[in-house]
BAFI-3210 file (N, C-alpha, C; in Angstrom, 3 decimals, decimal comma, padded with zeros to 6 digits):
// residues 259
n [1|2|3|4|5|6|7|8|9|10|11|12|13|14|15|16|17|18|19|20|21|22|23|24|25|26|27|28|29|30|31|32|33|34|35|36|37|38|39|40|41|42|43|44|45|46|47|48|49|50|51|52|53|54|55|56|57|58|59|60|61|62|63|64|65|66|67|68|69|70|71|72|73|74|75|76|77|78|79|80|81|82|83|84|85|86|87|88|89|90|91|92|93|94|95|96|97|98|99|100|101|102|103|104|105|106|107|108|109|110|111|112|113|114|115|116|117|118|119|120|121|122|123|124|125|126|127|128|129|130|131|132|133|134|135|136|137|138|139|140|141|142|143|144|145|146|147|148|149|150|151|152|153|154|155|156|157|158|159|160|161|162|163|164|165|166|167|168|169|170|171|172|173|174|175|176|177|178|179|180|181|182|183|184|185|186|187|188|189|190|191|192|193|194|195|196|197|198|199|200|201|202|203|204|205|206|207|208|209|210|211|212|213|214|215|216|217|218|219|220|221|222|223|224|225|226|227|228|229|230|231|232|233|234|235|236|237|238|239|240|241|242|243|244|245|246|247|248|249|250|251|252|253|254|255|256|257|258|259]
n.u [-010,670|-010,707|-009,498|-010,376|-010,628|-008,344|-007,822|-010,142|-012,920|-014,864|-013,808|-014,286|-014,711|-014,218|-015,653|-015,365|-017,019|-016,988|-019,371|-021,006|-023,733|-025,021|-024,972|-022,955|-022,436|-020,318|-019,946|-020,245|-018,360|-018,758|-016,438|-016,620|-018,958|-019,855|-021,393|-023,539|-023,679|-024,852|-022,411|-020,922|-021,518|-019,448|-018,681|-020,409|-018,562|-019,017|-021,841|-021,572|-021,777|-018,600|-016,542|-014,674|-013,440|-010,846|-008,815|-006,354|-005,633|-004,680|-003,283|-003,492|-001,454|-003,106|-005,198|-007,455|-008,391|-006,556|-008,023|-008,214|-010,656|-013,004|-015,008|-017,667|-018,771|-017,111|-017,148|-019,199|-018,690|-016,411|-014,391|-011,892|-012,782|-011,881|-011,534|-009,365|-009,946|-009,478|-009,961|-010,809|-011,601|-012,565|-011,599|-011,244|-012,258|-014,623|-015,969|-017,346|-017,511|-016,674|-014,743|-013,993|-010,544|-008,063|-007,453|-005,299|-002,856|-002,235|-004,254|-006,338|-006,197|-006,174|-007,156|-008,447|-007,457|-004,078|-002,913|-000,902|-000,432|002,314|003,513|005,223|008,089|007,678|004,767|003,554|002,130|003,482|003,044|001,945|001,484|001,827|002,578|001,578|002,095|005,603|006,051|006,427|004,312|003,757|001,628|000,862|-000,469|-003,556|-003,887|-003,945|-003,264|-001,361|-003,423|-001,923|-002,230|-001,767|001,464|004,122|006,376|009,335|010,587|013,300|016,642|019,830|022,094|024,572|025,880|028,079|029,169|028,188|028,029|025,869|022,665|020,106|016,870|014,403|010,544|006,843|004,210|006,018|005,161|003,252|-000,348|-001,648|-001,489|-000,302|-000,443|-002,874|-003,960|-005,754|-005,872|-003,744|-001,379|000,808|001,471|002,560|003,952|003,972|006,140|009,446|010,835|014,211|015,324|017,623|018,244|020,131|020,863|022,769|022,674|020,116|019,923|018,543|018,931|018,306|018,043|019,565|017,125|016,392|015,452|013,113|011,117|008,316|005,544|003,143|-000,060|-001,199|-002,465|-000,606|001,492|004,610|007,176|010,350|013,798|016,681|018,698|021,336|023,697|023,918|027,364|027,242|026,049|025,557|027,679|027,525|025,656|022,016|018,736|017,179|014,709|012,074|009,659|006,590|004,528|004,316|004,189|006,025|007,697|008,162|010,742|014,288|017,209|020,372|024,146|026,318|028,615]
n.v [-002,728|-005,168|-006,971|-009,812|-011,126|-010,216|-010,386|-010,956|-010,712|-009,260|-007,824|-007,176|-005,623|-006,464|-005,426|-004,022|-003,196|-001,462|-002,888|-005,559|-006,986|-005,143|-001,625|-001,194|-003,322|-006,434|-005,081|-005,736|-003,685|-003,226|-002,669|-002,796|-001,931|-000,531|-000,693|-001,533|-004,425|-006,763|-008,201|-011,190|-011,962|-011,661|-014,604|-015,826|-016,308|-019,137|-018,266|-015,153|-012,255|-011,399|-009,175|-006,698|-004,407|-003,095|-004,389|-006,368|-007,779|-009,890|-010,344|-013,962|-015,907|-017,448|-015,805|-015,877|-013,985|-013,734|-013,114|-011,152|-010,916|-010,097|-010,090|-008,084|-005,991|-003,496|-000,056|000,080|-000,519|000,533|-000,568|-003,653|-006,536|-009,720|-013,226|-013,400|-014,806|-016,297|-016,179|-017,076|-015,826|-015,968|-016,598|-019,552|-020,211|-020,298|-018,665|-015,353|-016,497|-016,485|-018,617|-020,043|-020,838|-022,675|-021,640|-019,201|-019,547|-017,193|-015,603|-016,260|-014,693|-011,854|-009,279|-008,403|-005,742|-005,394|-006,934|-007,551|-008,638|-009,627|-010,764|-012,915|-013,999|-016,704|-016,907|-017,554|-016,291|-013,742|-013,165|-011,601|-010,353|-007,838|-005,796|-007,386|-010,135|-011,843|-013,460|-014,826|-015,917|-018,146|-018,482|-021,011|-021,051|-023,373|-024,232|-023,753|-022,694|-019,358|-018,073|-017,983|-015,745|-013,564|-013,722|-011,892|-011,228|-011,529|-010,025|-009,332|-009,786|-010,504|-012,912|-013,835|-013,129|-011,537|-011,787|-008,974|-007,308|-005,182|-005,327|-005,152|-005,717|-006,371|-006,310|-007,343|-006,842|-006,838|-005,412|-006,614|-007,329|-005,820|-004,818|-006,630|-006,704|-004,894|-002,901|-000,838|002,367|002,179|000,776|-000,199|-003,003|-003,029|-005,273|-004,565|-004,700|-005,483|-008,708|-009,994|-013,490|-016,238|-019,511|-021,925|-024,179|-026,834|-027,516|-026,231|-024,262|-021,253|-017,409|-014,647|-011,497|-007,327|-005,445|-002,482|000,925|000,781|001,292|001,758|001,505|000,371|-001,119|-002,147|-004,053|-005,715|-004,189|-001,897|-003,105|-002,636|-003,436|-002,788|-004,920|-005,950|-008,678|-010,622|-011,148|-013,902|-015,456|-018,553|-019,635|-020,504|-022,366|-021,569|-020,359|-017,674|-015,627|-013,391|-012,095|-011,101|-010,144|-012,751|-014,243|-016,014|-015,435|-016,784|-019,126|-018,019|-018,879|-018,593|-017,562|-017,814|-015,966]
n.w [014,345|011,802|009,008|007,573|005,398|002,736|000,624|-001,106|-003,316|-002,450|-000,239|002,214|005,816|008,805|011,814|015,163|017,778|020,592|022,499|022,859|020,832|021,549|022,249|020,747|018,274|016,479|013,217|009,409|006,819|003,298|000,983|-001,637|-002,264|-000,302|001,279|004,995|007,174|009,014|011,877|012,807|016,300|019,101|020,773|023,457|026,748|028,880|029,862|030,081|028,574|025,876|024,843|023,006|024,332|024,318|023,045|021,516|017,963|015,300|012,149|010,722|008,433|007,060|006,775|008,554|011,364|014,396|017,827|020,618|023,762|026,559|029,539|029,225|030,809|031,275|029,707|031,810|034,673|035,317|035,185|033,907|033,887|034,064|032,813|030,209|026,747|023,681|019,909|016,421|013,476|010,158|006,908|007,020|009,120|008,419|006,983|008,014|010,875|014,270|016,092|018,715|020,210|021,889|025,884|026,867|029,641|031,251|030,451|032,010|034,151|033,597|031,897|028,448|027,737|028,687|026,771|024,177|020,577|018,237|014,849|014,056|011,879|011,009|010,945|012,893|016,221|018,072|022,105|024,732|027,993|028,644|031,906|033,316|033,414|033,065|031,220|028,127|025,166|022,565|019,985|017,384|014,565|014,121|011,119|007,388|004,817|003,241|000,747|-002,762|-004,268|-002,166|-001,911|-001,101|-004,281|-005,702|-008,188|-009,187|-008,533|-006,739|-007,457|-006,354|-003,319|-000,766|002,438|004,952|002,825|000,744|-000,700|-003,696|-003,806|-005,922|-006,715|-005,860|-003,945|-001,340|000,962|002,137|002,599|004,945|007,831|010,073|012,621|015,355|018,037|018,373|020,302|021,359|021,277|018,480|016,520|013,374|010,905|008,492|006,164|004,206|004,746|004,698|004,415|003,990|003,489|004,326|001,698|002,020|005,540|005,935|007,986|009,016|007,997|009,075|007,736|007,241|005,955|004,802|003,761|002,142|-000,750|-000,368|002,161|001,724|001,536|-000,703|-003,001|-005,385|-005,353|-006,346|-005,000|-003,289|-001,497|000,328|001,489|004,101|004,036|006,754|009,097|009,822|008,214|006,758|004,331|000,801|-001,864|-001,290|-000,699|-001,080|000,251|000,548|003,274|004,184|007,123|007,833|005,525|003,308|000,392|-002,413|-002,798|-004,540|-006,023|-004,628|-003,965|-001,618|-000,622]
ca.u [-011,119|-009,625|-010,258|-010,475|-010,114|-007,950|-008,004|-011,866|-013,428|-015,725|-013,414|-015,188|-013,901|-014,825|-015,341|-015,530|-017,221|-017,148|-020,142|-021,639|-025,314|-025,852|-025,186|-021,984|-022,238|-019,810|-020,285|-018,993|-018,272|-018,444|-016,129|-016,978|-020,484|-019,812|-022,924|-022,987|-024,325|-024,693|-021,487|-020,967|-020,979|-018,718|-019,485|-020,572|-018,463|-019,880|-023,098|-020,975|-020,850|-017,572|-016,367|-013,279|-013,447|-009,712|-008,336|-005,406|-005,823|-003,405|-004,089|-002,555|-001,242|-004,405|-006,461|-007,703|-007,758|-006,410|-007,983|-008,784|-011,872|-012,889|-016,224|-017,985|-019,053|-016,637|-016,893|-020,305|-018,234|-015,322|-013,102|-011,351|-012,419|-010,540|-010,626|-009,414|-010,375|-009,281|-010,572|-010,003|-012,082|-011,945|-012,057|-010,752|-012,854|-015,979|-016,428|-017,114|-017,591|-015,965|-014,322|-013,088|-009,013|-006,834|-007,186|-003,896|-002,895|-002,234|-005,748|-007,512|-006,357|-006,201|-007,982|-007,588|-006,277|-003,166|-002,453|-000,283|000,181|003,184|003,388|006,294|008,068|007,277|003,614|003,133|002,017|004,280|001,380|002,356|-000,026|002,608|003,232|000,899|003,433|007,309|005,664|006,701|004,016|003,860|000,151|000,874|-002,377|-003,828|-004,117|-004,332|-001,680|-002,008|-003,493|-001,057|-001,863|-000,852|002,591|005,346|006,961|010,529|011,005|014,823|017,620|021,184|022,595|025,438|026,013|028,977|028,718|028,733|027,686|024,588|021,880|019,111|015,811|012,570|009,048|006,022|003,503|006,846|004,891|001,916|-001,564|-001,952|-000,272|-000,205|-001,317|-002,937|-004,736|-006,477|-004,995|-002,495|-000,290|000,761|002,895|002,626|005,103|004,261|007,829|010,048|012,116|014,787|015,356|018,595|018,263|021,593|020,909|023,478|022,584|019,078|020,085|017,893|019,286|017,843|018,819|018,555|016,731|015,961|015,480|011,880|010,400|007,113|004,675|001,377|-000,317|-002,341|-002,757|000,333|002,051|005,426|008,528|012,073|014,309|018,395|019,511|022,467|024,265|025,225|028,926|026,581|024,862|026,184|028,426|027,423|024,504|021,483|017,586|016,211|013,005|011,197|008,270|005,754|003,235|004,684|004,030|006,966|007,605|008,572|012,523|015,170|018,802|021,545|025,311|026,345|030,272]
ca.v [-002,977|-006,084|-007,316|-010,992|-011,993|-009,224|-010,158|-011,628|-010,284|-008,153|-006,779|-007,250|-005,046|-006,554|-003,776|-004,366|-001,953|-001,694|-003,644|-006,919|-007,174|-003,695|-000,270|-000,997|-004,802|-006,112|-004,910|-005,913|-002,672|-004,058|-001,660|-002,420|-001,453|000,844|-001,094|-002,171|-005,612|-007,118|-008,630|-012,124|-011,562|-012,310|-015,411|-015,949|-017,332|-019,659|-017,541|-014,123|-011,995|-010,446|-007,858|-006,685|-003,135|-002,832|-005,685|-006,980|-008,775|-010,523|-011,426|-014,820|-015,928|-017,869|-015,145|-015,899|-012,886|-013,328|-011,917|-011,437|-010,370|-010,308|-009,788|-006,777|-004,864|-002,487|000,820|000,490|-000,491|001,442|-002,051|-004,368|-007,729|-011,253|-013,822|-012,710|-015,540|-015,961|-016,394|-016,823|-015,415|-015,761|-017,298|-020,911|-020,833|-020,952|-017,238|-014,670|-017,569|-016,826|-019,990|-019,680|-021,243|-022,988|-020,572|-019,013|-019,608|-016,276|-015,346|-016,259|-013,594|-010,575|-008,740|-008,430|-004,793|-006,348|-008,424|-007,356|-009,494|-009,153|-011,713|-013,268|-014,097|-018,007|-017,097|-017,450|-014,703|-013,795|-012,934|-011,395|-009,488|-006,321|-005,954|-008,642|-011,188|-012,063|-014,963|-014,533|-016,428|-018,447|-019,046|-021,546|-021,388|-025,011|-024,815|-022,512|-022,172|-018,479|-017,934|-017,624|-013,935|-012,878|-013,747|-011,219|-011,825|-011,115|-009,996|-009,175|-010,602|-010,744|-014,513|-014,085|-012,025|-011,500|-011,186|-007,875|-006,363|-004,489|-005,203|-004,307|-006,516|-005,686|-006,753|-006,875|-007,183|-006,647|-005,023|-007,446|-006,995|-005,797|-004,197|-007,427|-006,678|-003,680|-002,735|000,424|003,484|002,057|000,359|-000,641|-003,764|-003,707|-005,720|-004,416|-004,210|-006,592|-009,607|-011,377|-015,037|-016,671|-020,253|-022,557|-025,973|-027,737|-027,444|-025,851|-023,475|-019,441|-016,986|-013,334|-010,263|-006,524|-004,954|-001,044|001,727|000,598|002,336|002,297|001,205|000,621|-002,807|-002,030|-005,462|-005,692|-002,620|-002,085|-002,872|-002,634|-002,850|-003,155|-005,787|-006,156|-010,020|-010,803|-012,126|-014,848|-016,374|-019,123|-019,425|-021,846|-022,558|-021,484|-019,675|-016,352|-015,408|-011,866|-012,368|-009,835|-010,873|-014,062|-014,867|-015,600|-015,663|-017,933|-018,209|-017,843|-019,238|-017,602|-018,128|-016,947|-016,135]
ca.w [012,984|011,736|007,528|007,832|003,587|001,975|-001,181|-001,763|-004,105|-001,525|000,396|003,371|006,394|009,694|012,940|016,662|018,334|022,165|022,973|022,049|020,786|022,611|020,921|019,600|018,156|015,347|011,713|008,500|005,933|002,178|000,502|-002,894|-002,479|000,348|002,087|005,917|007,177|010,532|011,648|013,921|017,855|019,726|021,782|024,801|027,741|030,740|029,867|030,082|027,239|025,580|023,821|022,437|024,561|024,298|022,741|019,913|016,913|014,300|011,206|010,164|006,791|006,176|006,657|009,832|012,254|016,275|018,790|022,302|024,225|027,688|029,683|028,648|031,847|030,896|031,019|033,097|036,235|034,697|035,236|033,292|034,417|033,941|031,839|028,368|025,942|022,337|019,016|015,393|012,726|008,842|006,084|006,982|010,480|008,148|006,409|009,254|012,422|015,131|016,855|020,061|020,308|023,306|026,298|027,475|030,882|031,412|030,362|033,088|035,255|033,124|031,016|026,912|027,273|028,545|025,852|022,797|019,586|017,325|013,805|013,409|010,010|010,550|010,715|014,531|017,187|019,937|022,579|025,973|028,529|029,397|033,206|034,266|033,409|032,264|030,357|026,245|024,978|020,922|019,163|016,805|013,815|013,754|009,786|006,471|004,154|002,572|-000,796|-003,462|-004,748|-001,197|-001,279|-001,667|-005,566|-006,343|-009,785|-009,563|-007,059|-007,530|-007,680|-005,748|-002,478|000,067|003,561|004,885|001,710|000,373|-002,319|-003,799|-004,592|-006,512|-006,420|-005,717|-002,444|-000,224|002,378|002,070|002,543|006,205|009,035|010,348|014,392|015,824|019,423|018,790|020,145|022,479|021,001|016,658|016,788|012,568|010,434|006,611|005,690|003,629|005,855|004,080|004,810|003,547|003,824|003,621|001,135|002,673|006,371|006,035|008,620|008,565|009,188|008,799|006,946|007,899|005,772|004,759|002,443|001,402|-001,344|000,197|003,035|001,229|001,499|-001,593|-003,949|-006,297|-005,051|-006,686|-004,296|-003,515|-000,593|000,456|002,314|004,460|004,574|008,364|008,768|010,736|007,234|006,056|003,256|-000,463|-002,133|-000,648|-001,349|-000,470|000,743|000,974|003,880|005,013|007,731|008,162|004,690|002,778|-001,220|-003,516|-003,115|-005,517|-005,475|-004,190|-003,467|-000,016|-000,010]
c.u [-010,186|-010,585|-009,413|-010,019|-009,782|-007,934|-009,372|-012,300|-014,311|-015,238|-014,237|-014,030|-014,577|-014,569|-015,723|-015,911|-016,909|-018,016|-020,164|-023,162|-025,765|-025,425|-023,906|-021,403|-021,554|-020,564|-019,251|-019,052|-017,805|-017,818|-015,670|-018,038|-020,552|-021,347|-022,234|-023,889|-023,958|-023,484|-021,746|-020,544|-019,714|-019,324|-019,200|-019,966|-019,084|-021,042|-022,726|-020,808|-019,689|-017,535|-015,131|-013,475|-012,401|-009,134|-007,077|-006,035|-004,614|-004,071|-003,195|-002,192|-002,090|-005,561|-007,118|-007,105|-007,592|-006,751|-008,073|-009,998|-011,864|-014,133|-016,667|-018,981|-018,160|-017,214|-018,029|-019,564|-017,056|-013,945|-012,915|-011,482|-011,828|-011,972|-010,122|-009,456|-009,967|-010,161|-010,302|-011,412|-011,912|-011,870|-011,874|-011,825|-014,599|-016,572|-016,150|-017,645|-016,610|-015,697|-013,306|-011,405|-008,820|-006,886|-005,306|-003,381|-002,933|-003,774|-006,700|-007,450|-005,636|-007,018|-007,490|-006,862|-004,609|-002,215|-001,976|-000,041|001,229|003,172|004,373|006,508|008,061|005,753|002,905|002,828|002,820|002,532|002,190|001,402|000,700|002,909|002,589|001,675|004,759|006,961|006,105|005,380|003,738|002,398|000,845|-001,019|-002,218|-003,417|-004,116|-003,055|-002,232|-002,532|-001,622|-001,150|-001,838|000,847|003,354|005,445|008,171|010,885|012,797|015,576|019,204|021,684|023,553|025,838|027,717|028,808|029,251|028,625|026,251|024,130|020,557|017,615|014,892|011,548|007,467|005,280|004,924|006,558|003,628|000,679|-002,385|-000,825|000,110|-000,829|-002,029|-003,530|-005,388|-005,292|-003,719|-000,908|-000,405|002,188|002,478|003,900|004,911|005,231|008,189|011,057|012,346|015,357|016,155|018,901|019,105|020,816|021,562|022,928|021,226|018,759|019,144|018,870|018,212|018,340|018,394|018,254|016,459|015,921|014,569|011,275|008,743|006,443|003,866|001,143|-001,594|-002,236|-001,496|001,204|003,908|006,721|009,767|012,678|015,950|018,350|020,511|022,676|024,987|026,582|028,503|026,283|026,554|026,615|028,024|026,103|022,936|019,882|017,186|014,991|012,286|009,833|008,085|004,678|003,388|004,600|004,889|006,729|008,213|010,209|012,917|016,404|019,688|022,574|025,805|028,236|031,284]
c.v [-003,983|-006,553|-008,562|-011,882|-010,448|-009,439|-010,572|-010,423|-008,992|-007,161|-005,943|-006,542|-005,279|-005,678|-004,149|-003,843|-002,256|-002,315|-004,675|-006,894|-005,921|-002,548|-000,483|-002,394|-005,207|-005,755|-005,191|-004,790|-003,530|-002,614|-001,487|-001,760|-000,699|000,572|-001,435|-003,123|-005,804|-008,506|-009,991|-011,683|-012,358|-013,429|-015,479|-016,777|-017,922|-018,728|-016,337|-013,270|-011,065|-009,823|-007,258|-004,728|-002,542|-004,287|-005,857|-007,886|-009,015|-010,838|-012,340|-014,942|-016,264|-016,913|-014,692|-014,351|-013,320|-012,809|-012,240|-010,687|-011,065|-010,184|-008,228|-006,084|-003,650|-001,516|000,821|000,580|-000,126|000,530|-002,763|-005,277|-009,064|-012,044|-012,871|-014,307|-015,036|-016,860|-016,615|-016,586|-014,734|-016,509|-019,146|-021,505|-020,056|-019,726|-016,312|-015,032|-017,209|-018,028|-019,684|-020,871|-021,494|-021,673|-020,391|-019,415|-018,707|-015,594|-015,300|-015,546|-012,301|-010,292|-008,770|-007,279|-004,991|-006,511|-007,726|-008,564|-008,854|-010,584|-011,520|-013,731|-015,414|-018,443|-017,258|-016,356|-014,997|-013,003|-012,484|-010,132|-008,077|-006,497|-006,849|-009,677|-011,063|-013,327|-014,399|-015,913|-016,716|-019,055|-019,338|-021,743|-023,040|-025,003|-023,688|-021,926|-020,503|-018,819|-017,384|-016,459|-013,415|-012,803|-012,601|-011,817|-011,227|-011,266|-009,934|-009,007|-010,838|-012,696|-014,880|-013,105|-012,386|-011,395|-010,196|-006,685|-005,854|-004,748|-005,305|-005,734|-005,826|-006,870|-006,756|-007,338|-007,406|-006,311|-006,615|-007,241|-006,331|-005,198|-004,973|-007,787|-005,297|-004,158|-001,770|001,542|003,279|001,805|000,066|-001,817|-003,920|-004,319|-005,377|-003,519|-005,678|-007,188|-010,380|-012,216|-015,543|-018,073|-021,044|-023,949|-026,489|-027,890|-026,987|-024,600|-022,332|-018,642|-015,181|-012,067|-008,891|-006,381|-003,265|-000,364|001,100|001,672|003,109|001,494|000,404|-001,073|-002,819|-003,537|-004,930|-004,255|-003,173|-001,676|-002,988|-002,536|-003,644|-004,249|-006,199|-008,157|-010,131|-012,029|-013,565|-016,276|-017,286|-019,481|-020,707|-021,495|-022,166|-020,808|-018,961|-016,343|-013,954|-012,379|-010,567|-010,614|-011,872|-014,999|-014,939|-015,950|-016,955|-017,719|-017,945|-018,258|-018,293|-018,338|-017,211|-016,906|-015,541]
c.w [012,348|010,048|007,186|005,683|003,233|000,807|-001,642|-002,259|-003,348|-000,624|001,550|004,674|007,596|011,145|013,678|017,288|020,204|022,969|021,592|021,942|021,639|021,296|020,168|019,032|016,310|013,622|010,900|007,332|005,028|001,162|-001,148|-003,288|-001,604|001,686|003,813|006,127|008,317|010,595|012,467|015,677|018,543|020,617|022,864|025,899|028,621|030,654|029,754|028,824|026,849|024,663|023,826|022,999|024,464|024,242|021,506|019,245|016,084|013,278|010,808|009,174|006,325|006,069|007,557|010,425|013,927|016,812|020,108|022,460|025,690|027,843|029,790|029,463|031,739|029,614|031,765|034,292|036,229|035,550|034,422|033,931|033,518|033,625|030,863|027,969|024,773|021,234|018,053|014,511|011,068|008,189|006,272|008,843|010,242|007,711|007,451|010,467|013,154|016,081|017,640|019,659|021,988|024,436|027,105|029,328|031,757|031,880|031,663|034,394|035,109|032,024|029,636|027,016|027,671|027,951|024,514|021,442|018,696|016,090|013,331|011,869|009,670|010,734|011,904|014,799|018,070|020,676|023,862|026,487|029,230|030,857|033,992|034,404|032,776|031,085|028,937|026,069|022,984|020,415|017,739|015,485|013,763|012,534|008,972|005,844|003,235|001,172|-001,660|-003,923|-003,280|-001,044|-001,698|-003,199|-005,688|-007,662|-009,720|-007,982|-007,414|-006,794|-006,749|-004,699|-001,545|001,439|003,741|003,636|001,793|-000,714|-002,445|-004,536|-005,139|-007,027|-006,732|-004,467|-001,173|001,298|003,016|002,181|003,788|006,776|009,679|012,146|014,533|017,346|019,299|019,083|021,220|021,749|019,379|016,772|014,669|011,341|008,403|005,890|005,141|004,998|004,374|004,719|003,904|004,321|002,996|002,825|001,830|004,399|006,885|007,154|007,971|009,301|008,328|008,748|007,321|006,916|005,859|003,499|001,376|001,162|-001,249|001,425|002,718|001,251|000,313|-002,453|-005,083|-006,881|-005,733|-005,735|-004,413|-001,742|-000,256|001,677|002,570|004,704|005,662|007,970|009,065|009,327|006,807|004,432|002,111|-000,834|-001,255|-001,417|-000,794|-000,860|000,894|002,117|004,285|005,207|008,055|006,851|003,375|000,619|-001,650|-003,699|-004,634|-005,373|-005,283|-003,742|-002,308|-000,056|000,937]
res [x|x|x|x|x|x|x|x|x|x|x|x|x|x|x|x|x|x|x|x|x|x|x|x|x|x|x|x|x|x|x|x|x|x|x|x|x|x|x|x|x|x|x|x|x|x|x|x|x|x|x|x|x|x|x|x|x|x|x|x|x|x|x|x|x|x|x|x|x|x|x|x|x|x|x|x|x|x|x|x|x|x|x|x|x|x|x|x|x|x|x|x|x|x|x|x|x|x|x|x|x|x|x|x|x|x|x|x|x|x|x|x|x|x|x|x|x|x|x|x|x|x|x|x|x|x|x|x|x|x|x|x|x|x|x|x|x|x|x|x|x|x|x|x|x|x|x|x|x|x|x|x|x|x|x|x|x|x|x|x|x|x|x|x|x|x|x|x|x|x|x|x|x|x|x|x|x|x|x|x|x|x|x|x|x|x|x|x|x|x|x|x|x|x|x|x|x|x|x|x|x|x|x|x|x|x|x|x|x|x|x|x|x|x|x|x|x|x|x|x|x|x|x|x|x|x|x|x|x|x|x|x|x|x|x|x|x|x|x|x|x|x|x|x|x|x|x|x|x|x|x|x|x|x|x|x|x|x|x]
***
């Protein structure tokens, strides 16, 4: 179940079932009106059709959701066959169109269950297919800068930090709007938690902060956050601007002195 525009007005919730165009073909749940509507299929490879019988998705910052899918003889011949093929679906690849993406190299000789996504905090997927390969693989989105009422907001930040110290921000949309990946019941790679990002002026260097002791989870629309962050001995020292991301989608900095 993957929800392709989180903030539109409709609050459209798009669902994958285990078949394609057979008994279990996608739907979209409108959960303002509580209505359902026939969703886009998945398309068809080399004449083959797929289906997301055990598959990951991502959703990007633009909106766009990641996925995979494979050919959809499964479970009749109670196998997982090869390719997996990817996709993107969502608001920037034309409402709810699915448009196939670059295939992996990987792909073509494993299946989607496989295949994990995780969403990094510069908006990429890491992508890797579990014991089929050692490969780490990086999905770069072509395009799609987020909307602006997605981003994180930092209402309050202290000005000046130490390394090695502790402090406290507050917010809002910290977690962000999403869990950011799932797979179903296998696996939950999701990232809706605060990352801070402490980037030097002088040198432009990142470096990244831990983080903890978030006041909540919830990816509800202008949820009220907070969370501590530790300064590594690592960050560099002067002038510089913090960042809150969740999902890969970071906020609007703020200045900071790093000493």
């Amino acid at each position: 179940m993957l929800r392709p525009d989180p903030v539109a007005a409709s609050d459209n919730v798009l669902v994958f079932g285990g078949n394609n165009e057979g008994t279990a073909p996608p739907r979209i749940y409108n959960t303002t009106a509580g209505t359902w509507s026939a969703g886009p299929n998945v398309p068809s490879v080399g004449g083959v059709p797929y289906t997301l019988g055990d598959a990951p998705g991502a959703q990007l910052p633009s909106g766009n959701v990641l996925f995979a899918a494979s050919p959809s003889n499964w479970p009749a011949s109670n196998s997982f066959p090869n390719p997996t093929n990817y996709f993107e679906v969502g608001p920037t690849s034309g409402g709810n169109v699915i448009t196939p993406i670059t295939q992996n190299p990987d792909g073509v000789f494993s299946n989607s269950f496989r295949w994990n996504f995780l969403v990094l905090p510069n908006g990429q997927v890491l992508a890797v297919a579990g014991e089929f390969s050692s490969n780490v693989w990086i999905y770069t989105p072509v395009a799609g800068a987020p909307n602006a009422s997605w981003l994180p907001v930092i209402d309050t930040s202290p000005t000046d930090v130490t390394r090695a110290n502790t402090y406290t921000l507050t917010g809002t949309q910290f977690n962000g709007l999403s869990h950011g990946a799932a797979y179903g019941d296998d696996v939950q790679a999701n990232t809706n938690y605060p990352i801070v990002k402490i980037v030097n002026d002088s040198t432009s260097h990142t470096f990244y902060e831990r983080t903890f002791g978030f006041n909540t989870m919830s990816v509800a629309r202008n949820t009220t956050s907070s969370t501590n962050f530790t300064v590594s001995g690592q960050t560099e020292t002067g002038p510089s601007h913090l960042f809150v991301i969740a999902n890969g989608i970071p906020s609007t900095s703020v200045p900071v002195v790093v000493h």
